[in-house]
C-alpha atoms as a printed R data frame, in Angstrom:
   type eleno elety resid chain resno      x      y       z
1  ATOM     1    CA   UNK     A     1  0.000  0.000   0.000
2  ATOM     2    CA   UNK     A     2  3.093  2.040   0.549
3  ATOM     3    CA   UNK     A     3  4.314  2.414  -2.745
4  ATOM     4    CA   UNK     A     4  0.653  3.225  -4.269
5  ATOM     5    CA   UNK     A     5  1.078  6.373  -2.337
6  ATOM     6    CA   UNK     A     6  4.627  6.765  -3.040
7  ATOM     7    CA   UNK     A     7  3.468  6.924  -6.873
8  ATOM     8    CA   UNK     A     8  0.933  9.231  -6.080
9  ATOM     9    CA   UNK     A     9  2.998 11.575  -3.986
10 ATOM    10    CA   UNK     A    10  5.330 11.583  -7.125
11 ATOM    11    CA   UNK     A    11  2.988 12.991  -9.716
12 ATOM    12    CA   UNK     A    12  3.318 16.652  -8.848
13 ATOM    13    CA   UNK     A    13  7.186 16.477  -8.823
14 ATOM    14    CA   UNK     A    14  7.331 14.803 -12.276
15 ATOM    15    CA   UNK     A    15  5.118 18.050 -13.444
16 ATOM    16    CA   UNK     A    16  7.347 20.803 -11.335
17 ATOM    17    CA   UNK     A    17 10.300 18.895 -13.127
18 ATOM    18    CA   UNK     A    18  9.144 18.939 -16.253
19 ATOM    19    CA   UNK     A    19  8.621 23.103 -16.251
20 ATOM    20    CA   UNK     A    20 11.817 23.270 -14.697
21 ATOM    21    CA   UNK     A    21 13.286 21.661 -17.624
22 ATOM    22    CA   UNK     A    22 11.415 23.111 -19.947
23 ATOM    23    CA   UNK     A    23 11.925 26.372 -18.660
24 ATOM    24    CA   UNK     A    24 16.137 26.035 -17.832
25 ATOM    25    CA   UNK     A    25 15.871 24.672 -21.655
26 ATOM    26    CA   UNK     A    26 14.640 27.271 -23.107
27 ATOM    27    CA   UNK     A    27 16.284 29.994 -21.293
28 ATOM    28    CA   UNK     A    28 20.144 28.591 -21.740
29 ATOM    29    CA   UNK     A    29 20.160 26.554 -24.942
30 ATOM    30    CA   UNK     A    30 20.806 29.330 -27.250
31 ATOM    31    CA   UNK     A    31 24.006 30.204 -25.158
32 ATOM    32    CA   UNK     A    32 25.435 26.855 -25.254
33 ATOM    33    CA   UNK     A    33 24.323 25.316 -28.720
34 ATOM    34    CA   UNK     A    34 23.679 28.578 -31.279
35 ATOM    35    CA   UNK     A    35 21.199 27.368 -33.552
36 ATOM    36    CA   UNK     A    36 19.263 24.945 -31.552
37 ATOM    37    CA   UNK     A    37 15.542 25.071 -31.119
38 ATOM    38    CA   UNK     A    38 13.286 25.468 -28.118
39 ATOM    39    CA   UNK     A    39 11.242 22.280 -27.034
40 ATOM    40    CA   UNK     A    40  7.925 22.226 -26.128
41 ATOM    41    CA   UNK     A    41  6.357 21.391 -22.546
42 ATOM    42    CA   UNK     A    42  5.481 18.103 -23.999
43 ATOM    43    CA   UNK     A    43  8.922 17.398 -25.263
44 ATOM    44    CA   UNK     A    44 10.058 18.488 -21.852
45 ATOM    45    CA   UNK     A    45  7.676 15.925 -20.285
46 ATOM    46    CA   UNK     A    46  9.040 13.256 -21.958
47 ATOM    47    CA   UNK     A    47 12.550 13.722 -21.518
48 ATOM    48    CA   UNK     A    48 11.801 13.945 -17.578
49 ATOM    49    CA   UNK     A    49 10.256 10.497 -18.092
50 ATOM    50    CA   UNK     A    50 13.326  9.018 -19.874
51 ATOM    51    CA   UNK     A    51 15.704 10.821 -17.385
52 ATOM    52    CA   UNK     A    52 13.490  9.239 -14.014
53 ATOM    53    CA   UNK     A    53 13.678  5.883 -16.119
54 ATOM    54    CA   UNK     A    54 17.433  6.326 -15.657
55 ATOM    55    CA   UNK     A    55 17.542  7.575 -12.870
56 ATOM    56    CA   UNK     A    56 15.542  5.320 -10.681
57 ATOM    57    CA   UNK     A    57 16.972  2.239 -10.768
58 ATOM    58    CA   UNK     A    58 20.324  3.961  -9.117
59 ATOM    59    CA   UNK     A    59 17.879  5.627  -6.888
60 ATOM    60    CA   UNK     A    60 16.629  2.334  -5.958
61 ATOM    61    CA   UNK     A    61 20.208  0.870  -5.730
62 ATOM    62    CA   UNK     A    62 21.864  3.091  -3.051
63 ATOM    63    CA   UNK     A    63 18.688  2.386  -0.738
64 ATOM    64    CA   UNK     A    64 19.294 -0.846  -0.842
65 ATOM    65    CA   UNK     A    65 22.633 -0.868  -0.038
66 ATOM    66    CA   UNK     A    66 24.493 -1.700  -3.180
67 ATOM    67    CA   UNK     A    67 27.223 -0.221  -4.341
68 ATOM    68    CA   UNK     A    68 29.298 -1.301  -1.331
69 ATOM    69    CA   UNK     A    69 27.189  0.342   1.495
70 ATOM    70    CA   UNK     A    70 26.187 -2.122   3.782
């Protein structure tokens, strides 16, 4: 039952990190990369779903104790 509410007390972050992203994106790309386009929020959603995706099984990992923590 834990984790149900876990994934619900996720939801907002994923959106604050998404606008985040979205908005760091478009503010600094044109500084670093000249010619690159903005993204959209959508486009902004998703790669906040492929970074979590990445991100989470480390996440996972070091509360587990791998990586040599005991």
């Amino acid at each position: 039952m834990g984790g149900y509410f876990r994934i619900l007390a996720a939801i907002p972050g994923f959106f604050i990190s998404s606008l985040l992203f979205w908005a760091l994106w478009n503010a600094n790309i044109q500084k670093f990369i000249p010619g690159a386009v903005d993204i959209s929020y959508v486009k902004a959603m998703l790669a906040t779903i492929i970074l979590w995706l990445a991100v989470a099984p480390l996440a996972a990992a070091g509360q587990r104790g791998w990586f040599g923590r005991h």
